[in-house]
N, CA, C and O atoms as a Tinker XYZ file with bonds, in Angstrom:
   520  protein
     1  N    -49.000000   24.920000   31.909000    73     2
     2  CA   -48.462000   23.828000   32.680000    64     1     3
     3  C    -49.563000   22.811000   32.898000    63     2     4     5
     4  O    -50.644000   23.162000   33.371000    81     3
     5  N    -49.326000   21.642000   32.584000    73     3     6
     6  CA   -50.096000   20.385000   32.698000    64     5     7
     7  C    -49.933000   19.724000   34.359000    63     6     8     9
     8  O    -48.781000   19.570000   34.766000    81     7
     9  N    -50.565000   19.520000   34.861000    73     7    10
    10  CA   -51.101000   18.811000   36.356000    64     9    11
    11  C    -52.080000   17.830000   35.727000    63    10    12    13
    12  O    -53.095000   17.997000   35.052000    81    11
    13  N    -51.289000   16.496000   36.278000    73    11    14
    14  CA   -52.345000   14.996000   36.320000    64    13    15
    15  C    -53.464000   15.166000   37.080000    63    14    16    17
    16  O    -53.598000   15.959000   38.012000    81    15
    17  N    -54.410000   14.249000   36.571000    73    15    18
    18  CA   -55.948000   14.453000   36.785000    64    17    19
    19  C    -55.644000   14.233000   38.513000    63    18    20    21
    20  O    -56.056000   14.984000   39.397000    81    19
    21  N    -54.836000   13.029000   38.697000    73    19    22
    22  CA   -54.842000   13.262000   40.050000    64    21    23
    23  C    -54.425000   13.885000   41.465000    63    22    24    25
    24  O    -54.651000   13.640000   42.650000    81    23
    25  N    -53.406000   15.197000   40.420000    73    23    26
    26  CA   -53.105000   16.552000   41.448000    64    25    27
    27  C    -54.382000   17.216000   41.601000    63    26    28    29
    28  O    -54.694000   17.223000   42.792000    81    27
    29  N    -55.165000   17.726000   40.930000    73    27    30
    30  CA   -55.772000   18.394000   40.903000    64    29    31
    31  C    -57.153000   17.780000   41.760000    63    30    32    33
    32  O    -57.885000   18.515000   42.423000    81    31
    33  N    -57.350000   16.367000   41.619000    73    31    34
    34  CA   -58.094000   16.039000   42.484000    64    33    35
    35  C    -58.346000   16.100000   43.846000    63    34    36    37
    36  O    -59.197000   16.484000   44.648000    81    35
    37  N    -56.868000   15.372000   43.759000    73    35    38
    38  CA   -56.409000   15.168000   45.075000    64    37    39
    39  C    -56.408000   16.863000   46.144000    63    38    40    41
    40  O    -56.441000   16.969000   47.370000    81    39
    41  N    -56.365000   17.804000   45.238000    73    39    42
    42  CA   -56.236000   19.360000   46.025000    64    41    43
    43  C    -57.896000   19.378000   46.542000    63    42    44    45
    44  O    -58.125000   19.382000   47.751000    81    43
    45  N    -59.181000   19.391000   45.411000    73    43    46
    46  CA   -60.026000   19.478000   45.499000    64    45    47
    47  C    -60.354000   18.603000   46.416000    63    46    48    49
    48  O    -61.112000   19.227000   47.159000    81    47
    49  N    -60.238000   17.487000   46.833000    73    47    50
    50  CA   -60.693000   16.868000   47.842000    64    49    51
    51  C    -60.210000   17.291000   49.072000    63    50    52    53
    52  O    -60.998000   17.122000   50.002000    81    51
    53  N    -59.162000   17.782000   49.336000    73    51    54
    54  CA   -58.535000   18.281000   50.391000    64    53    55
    55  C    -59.450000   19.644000   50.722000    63    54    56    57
    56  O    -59.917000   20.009000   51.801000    81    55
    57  N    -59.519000   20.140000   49.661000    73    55    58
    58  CA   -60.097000   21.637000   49.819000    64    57    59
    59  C    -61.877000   21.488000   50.231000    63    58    60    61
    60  O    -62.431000   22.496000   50.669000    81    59
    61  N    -62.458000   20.561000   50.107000    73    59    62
    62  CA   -63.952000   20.081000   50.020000    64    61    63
    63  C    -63.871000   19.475000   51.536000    63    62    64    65
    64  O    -64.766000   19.746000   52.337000    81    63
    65  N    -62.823000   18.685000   51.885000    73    63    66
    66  CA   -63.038000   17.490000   53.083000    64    65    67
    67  C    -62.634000   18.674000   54.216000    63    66    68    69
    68  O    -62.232000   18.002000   55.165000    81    67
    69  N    -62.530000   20.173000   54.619000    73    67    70
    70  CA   -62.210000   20.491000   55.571000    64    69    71
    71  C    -62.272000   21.754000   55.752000    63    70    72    73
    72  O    -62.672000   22.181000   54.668000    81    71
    73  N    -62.099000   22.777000   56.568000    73    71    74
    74  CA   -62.575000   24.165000   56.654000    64    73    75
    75  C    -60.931000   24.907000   56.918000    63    74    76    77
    76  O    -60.847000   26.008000   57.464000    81    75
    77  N    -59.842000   24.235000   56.509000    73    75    78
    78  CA   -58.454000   24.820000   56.605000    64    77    79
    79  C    -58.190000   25.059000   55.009000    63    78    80    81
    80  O    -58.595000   24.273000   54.152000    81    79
    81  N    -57.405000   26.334000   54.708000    73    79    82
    82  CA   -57.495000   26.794000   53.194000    64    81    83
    83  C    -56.339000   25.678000   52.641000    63    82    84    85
    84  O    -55.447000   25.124000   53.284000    81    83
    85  N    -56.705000   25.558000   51.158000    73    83    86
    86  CA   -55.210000   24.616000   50.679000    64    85    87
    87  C    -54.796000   25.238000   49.841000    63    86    88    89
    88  O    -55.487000   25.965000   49.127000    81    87
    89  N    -53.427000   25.070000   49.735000    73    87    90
    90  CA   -52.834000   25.915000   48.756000    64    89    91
    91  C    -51.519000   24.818000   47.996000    63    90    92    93
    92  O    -51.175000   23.688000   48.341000    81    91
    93  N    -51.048000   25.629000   46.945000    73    91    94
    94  CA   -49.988000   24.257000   46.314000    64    93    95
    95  C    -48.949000   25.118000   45.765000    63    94    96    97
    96  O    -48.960000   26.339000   45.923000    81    95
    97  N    -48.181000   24.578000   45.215000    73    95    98
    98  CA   -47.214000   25.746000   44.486000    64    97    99
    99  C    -45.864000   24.775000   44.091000    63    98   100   101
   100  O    -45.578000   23.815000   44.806000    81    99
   101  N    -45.147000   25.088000   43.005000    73    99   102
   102  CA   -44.255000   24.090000   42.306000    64   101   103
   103  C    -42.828000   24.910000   42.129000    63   102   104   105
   104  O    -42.546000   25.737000   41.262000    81   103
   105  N    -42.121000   24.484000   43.080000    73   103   106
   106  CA   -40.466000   24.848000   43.181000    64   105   107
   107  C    -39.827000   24.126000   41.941000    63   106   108   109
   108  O    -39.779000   22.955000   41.565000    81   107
   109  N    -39.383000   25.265000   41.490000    73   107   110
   110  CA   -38.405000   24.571000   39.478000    64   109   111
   111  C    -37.483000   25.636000   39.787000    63   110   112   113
   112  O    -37.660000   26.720000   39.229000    81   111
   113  N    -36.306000   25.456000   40.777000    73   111   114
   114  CA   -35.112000   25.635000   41.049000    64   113   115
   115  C    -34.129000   24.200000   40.376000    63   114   116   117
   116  O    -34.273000   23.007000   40.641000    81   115
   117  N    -33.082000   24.895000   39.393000    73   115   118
   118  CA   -32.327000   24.588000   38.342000    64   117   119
   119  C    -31.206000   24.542000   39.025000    63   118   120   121
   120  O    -30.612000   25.619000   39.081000    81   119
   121  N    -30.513000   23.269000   39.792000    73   119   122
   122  CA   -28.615000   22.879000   40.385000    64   121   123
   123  C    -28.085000   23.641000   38.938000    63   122   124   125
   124  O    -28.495000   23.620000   37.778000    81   123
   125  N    -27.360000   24.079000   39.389000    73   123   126
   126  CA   -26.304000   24.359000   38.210000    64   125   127
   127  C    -25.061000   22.682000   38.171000    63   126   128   129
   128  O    -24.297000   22.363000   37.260000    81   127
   129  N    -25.253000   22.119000   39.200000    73   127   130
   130  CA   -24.671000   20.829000   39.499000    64   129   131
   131  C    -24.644000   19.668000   37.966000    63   130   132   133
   132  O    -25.649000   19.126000   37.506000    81   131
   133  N    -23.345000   19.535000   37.464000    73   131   134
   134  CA   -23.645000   18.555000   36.418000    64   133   135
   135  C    -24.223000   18.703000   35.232000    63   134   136   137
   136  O    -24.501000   17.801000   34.442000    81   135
   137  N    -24.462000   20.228000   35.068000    73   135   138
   138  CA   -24.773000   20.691000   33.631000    64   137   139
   139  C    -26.041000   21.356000   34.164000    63   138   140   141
   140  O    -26.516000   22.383000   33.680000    81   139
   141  N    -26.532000   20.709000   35.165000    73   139   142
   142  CA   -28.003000   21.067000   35.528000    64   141   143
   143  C    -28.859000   20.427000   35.873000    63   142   144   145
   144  O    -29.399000   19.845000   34.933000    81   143
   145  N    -29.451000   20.150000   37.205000    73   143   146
   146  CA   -30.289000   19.781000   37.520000    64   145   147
   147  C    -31.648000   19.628000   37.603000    63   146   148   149
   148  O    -31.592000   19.009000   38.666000    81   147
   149  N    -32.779000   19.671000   37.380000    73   147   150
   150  CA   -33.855000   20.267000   37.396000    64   149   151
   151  C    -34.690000   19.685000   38.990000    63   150   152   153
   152  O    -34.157000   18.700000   39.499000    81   151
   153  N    -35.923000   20.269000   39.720000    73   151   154
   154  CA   -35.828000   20.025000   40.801000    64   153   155
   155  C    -36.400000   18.807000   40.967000    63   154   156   157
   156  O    -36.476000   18.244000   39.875000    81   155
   157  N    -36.861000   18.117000   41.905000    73   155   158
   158  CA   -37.356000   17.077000   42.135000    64   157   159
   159  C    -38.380000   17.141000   43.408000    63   158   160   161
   160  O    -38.839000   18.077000   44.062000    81   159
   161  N    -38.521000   15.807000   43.458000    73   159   162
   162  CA   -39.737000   15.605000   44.900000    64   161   163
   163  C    -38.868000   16.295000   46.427000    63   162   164   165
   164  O    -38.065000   15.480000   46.882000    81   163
   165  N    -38.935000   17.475000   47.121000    73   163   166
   166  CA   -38.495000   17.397000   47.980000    64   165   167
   167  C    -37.052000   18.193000   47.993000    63   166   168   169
   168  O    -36.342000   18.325000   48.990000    81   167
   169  N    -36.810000   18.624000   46.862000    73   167   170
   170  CA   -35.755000   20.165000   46.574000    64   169   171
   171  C    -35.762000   21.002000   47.241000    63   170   172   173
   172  O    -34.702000   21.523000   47.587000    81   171
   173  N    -36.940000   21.438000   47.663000    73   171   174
   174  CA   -37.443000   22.810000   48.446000    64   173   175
   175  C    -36.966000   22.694000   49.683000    63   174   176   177
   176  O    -36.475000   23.673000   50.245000    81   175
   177  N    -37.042000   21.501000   50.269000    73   175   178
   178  CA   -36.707000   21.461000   52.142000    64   177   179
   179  C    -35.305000   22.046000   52.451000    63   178   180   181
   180  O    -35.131000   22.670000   53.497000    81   179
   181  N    -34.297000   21.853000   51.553000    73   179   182
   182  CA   -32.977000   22.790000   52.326000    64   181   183
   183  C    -33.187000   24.031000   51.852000    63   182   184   185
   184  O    -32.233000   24.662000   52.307000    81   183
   185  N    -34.224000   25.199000   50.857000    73   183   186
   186  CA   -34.562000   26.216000   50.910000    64   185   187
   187  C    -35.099000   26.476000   52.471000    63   186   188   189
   188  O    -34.580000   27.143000   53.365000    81   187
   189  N    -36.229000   25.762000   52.461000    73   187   190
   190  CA   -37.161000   25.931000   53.803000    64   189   191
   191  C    -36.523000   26.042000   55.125000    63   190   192   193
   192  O    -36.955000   26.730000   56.050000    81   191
   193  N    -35.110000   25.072000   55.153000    73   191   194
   194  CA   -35.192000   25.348000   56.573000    64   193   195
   195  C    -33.662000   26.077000   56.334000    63   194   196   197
   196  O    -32.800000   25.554000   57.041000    81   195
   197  N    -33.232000   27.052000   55.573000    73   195   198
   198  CA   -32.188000   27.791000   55.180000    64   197   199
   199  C    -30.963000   26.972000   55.669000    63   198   200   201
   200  O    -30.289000   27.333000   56.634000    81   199
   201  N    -30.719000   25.878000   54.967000    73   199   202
   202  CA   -29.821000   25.265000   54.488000    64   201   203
   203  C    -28.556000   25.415000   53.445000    63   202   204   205
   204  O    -27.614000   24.647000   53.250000    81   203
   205  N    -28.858000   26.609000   52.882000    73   203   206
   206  CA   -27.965000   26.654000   51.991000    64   205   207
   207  C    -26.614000   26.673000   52.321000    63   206   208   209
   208  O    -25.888000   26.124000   51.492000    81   207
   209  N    -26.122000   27.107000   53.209000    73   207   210
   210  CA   -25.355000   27.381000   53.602000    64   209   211
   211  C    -24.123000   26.496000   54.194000    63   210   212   213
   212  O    -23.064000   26.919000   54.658000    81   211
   213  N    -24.614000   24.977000   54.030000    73   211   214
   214  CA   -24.238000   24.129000   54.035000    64   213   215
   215  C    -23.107000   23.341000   53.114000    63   214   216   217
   216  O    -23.554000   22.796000   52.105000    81   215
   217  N    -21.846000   23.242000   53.336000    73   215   218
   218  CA   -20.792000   22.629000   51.745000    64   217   219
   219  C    -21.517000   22.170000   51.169000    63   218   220   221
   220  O    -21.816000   23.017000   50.327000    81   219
   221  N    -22.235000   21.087000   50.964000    73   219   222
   222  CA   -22.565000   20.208000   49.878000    64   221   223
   223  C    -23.619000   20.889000   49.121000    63   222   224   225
   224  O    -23.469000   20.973000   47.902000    81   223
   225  N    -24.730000   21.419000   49.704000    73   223   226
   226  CA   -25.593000   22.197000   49.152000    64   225   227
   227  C    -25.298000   23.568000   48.792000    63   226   228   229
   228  O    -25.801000   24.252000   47.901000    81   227
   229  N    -24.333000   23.874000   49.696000    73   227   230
   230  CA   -23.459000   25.008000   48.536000    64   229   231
   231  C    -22.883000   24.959000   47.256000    63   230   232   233
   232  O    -22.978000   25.750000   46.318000    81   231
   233  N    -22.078000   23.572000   47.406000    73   231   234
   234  CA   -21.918000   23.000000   45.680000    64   233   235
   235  C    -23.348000   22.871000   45.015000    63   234   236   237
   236  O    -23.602000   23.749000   44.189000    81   235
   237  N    -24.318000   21.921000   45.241000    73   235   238
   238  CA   -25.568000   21.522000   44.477000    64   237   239
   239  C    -25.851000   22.734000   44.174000    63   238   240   241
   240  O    -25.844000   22.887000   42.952000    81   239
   241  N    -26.187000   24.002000   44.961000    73   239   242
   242  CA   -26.848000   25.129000   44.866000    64   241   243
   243  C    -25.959000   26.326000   44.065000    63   242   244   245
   244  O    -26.489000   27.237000   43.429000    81   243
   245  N    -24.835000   26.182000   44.188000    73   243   246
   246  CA   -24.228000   26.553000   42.851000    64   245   247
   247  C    -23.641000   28.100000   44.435000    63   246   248   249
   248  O    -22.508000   28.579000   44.397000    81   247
   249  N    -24.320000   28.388000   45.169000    73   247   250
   250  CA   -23.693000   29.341000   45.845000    64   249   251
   251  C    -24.376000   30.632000   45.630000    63   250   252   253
   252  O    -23.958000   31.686000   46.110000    81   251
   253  N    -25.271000   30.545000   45.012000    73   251   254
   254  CA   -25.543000   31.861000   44.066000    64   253   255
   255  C    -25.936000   32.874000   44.652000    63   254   256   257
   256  O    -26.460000   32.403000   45.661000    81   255
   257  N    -26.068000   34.262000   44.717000    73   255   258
   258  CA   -26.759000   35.140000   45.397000    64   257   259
   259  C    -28.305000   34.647000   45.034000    63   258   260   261
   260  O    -28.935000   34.526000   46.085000    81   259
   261  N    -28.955000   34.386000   44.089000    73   259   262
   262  CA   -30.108000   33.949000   43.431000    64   261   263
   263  C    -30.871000   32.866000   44.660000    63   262   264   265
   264  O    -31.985000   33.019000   45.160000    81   263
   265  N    -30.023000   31.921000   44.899000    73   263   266
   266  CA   -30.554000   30.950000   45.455000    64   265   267
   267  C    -30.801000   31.232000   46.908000    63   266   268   269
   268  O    -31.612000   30.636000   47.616000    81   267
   269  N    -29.846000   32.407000   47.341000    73   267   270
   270  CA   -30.434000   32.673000   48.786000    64   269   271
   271  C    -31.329000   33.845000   48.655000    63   270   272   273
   272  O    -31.927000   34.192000   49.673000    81   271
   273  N    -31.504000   34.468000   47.628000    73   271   274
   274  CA   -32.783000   34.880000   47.876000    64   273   275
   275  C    -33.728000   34.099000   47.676000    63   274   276   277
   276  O    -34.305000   34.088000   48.763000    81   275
   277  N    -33.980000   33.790000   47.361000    73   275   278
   278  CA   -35.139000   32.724000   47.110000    64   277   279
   279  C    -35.508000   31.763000   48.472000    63   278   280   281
   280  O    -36.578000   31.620000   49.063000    81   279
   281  N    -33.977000   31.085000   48.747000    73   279   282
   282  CA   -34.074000   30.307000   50.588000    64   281   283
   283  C    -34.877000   31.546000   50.967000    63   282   284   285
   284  O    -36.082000   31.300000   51.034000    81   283
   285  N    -34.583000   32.678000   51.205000    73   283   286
   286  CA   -35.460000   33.957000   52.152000    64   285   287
   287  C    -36.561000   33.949000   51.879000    63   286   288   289
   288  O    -37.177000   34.449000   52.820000    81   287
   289  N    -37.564000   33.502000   50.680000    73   287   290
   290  CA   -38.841000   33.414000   50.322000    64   289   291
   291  C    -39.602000   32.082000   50.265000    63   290   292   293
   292  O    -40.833000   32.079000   50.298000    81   291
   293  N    -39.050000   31.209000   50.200000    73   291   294
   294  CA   -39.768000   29.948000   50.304000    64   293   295
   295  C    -39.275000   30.029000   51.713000    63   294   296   297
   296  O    -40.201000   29.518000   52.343000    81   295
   297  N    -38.639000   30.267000   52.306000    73   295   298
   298  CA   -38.468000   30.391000   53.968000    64   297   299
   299  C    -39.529000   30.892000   54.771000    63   298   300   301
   300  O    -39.848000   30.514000   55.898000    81   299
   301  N    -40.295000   32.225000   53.728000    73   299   302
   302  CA   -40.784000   32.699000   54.489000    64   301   303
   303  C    -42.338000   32.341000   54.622000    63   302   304   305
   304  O    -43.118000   32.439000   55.570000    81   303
   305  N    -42.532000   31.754000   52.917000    73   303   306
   306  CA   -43.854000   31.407000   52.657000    64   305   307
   307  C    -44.359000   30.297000   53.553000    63   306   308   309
   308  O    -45.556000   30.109000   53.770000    81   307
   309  N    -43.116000   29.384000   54.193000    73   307   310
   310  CA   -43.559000   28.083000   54.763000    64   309   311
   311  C    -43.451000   28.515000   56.415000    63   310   312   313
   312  O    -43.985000   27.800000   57.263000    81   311
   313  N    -42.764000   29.660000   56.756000    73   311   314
   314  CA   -43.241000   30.167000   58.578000    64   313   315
   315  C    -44.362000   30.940000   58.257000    63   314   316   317
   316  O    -45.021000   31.008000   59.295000    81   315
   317  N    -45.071000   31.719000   57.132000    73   315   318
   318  CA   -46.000000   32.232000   57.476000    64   317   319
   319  C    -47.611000   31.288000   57.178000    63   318   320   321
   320  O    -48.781000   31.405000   57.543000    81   319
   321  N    -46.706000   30.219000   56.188000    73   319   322
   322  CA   -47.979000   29.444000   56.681000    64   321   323
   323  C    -48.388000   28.384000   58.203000    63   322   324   325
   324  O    -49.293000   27.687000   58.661000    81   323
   325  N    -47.137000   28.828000   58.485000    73   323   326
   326  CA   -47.166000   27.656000   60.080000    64   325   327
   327  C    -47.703000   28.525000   60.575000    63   326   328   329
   328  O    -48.574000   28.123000   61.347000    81   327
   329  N    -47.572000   30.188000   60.484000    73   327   330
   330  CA   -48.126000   30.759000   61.701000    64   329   331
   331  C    -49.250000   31.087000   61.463000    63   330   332   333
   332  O    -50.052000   30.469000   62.163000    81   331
   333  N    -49.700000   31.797000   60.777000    73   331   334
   334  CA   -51.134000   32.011000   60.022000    64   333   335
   335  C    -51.692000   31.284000   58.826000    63   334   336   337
   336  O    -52.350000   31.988000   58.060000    81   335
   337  N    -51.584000   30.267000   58.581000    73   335   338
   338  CA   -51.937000   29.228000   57.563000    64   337   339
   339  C    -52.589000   29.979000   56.486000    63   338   340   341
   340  O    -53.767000   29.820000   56.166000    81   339
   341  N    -51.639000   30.944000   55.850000    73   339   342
   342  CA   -51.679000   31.715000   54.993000    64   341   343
   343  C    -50.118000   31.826000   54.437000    63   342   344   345
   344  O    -49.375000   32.469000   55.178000    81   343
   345  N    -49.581000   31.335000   53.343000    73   343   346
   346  CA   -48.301000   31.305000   53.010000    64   345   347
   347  C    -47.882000   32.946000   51.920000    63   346   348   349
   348  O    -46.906000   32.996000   51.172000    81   347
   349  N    -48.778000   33.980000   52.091000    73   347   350
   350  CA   -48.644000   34.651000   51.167000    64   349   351
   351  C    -47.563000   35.709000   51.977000    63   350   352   353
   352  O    -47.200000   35.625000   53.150000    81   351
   353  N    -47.207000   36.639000   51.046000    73   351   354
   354  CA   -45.992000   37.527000   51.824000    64   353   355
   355  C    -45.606000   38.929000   50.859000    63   354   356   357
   356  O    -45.731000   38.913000   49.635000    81   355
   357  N    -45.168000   40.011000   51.552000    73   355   358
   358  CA   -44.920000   41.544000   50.725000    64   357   359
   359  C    -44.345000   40.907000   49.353000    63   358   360   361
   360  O    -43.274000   40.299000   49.341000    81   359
   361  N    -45.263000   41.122000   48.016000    73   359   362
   362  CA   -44.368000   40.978000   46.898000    64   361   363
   363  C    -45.625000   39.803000   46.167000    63   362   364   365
   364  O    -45.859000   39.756000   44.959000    81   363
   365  N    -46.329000   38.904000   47.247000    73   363   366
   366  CA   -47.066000   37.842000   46.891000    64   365   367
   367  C    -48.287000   37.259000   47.246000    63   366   368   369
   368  O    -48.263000   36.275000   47.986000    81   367
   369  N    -49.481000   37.758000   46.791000    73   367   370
   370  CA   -50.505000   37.453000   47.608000    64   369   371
   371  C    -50.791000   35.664000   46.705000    63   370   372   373
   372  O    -51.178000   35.440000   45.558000    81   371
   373  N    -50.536000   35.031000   47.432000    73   371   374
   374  CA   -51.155000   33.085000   47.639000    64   373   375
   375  C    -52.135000   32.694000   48.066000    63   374   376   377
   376  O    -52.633000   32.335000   49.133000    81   375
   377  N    -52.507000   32.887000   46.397000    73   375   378
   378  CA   -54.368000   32.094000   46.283000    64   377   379
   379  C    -54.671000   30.788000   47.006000    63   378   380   381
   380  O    -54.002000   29.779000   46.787000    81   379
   381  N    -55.616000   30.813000   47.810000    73   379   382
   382  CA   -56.194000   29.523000   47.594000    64   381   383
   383  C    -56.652000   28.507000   46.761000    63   382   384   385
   384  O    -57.031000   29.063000   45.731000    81   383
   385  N    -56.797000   27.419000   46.682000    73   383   386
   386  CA   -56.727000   26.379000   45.724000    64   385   387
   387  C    -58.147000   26.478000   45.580000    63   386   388   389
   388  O    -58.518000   26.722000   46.728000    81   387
   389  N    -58.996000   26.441000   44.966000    73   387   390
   390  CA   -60.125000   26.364000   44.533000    64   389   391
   391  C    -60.893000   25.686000   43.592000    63   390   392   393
   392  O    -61.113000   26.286000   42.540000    81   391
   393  N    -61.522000   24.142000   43.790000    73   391   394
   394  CA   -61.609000   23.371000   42.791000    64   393   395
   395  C    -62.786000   24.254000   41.775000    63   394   396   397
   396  O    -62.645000   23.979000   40.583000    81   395
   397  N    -63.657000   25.034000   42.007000    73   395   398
   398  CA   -64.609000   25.826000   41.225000    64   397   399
   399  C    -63.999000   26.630000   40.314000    63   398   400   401
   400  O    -64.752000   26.872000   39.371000    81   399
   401  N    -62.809000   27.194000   40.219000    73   399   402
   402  CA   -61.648000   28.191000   39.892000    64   401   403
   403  C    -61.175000   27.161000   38.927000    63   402   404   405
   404  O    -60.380000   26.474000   39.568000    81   403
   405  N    -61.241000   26.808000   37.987000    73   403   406
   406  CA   -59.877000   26.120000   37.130000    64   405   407
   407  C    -59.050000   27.356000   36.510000    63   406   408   409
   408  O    -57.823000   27.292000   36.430000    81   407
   409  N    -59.370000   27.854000   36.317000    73   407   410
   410  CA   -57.996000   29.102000   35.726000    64   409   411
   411  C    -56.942000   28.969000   37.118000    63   410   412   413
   412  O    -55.765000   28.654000   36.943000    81   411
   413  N    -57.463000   29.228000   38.447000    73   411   414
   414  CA   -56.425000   29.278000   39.513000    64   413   415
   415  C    -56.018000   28.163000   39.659000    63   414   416   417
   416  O    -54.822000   27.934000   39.839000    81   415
   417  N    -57.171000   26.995000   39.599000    73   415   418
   418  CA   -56.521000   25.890000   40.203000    64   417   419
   419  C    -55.361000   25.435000   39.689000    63   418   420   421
   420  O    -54.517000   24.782000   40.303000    81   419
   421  N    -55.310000   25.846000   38.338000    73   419   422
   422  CA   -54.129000   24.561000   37.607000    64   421   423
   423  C    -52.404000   25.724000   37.406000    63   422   424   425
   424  O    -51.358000   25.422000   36.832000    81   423
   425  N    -52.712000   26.806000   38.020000    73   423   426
   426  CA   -51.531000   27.922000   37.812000    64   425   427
   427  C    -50.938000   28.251000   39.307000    63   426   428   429
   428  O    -51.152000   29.433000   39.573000    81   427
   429  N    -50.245000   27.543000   40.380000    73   427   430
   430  CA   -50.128000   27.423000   41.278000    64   429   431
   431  C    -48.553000   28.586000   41.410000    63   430   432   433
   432  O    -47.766000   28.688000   40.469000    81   431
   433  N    -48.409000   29.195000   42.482000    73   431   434
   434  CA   -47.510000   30.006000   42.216000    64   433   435
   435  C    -46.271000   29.043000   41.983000    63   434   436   437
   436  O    -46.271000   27.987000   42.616000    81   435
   437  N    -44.919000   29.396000   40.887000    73   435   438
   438  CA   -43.522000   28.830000   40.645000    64   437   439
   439  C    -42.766000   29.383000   41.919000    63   438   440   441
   440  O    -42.912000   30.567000   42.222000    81   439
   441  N    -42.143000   28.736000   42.501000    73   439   442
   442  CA   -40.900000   28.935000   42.981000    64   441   443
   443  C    -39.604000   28.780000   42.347000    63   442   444   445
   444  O    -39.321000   27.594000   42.176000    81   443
   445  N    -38.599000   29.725000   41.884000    73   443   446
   446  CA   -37.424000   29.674000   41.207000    64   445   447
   447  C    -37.011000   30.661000   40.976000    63   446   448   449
   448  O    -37.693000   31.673000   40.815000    81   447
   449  N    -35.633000   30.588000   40.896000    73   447   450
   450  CA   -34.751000   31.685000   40.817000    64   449   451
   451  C    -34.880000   32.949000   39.616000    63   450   452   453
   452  O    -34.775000   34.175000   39.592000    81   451
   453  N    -35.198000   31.744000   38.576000    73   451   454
   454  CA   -35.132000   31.973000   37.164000    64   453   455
   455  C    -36.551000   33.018000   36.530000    63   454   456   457
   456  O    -37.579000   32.554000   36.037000    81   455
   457  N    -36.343000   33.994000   36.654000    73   455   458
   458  CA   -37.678000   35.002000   35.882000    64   457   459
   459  C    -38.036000   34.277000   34.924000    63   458   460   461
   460  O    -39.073000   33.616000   34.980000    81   459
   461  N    -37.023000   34.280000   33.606000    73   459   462
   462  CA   -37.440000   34.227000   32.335000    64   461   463
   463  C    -37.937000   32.530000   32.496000    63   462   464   465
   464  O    -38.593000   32.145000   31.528000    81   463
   465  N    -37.737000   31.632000   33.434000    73   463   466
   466  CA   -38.301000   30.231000   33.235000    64   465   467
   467  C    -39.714000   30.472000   33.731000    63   466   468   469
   468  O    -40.628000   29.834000   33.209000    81   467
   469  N    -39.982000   31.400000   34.762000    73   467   470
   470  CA   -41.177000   31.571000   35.803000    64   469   471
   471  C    -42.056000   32.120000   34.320000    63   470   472   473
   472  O    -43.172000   31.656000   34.089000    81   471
   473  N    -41.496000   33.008000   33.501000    73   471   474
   474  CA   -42.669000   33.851000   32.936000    64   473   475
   475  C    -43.258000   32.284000   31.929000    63   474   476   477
   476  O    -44.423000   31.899000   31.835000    81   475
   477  N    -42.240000   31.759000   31.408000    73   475   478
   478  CA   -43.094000   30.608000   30.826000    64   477   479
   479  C    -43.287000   29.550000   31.042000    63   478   480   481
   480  O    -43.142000   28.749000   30.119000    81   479
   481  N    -43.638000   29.148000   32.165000    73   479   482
   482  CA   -44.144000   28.078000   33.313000    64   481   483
   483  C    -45.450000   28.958000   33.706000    63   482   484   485
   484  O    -46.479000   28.365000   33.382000    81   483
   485  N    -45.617000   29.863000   34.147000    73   483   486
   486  CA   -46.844000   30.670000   34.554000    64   485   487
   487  C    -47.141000   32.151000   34.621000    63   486   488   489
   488  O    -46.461000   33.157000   34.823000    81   487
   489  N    -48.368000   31.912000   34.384000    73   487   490
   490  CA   -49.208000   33.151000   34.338000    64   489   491
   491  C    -50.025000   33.672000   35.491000    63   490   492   493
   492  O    -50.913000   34.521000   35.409000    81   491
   493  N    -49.518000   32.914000   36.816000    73   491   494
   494  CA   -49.504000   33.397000   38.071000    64   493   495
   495  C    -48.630000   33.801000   38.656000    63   494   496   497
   496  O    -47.583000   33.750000   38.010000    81   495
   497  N    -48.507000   34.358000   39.993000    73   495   498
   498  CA   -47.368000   34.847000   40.793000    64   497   499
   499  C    -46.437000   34.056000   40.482000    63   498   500   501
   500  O    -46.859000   33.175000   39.733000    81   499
   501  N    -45.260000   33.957000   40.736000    73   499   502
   502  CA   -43.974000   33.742000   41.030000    64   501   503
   503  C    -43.012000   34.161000   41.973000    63   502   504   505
   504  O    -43.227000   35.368000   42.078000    81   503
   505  N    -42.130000   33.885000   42.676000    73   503   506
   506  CA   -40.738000   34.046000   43.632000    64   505   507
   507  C    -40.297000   33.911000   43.086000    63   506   508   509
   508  O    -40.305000   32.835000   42.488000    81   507
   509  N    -39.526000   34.879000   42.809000    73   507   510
   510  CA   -38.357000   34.624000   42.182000    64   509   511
   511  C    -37.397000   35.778000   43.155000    63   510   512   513
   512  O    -37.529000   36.845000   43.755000    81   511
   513  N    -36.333000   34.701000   42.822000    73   511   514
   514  CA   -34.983000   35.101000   43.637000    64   513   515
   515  C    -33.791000   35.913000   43.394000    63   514   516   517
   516  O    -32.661000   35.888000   43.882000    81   515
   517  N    -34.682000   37.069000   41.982000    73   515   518
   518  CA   -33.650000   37.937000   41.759000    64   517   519
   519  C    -34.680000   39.057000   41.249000    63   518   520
   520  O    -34.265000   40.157000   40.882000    81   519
């Protein structure tokens, strides 16, 4: 997976300018909506705050058992980083971003339903929602 010069910067500077850990990670949850969606800027927030459950995002989200597991894990990764600013969880230990690390830096854990998309998107952890 390719990350612009200026993701990767932009982490490293974050990670250099302060003594709080940073971490990143890329949600590629697939709408079944319209043939298929792929995710976008900001997909993740009705996972996060368990939204699914909602009509419209029940249509977008296709309803799936898949997709609420997954709401249960990006749910959980984003209260356990509010509470212990550590987003990792049983099933997933979540590296820190480390600009010295390029093998870690540029393999950020996938969020998605989809195994067989996770195994070739990355060669780091994954959530996956089945």
């Amino acid at each position: 997976m390719y990350f612009a010069p200026f993701h990767t910067n932009a982490l490293a500077a974050k990670s250099q300018g302060g003594t709080d850990p940073v971490y990143h990670y890329i949600f590629a949850y697939e709408c079944p909506m319209n043939g298929g969606i792929t995710s976008h800027h900001t997909s993740e927030i009705a996972f996060v705050f368990h939204n699914l459950t909602e009509p419209q995002l029940r249509l977008a989200t296709g309803d799936g058992p898949q997709g609420y597991v997954l709401q249960d894990k990006v749910s959980t990764a984003w209260l356990n980083f509010a509470k212990t600013r550590n987003p990792s969880q049983p099933g997933l230990e979540w590296k820190t971003f480390m600009p010295t690390d390029r093998q870690h830096s540029g393999r950020p854990p996938i969020l998605t339903p989809l195994s067989e998309r996770s195994a070739l998107l990355n060669s780091g952890p994954a959530i996956a929602g089945t």
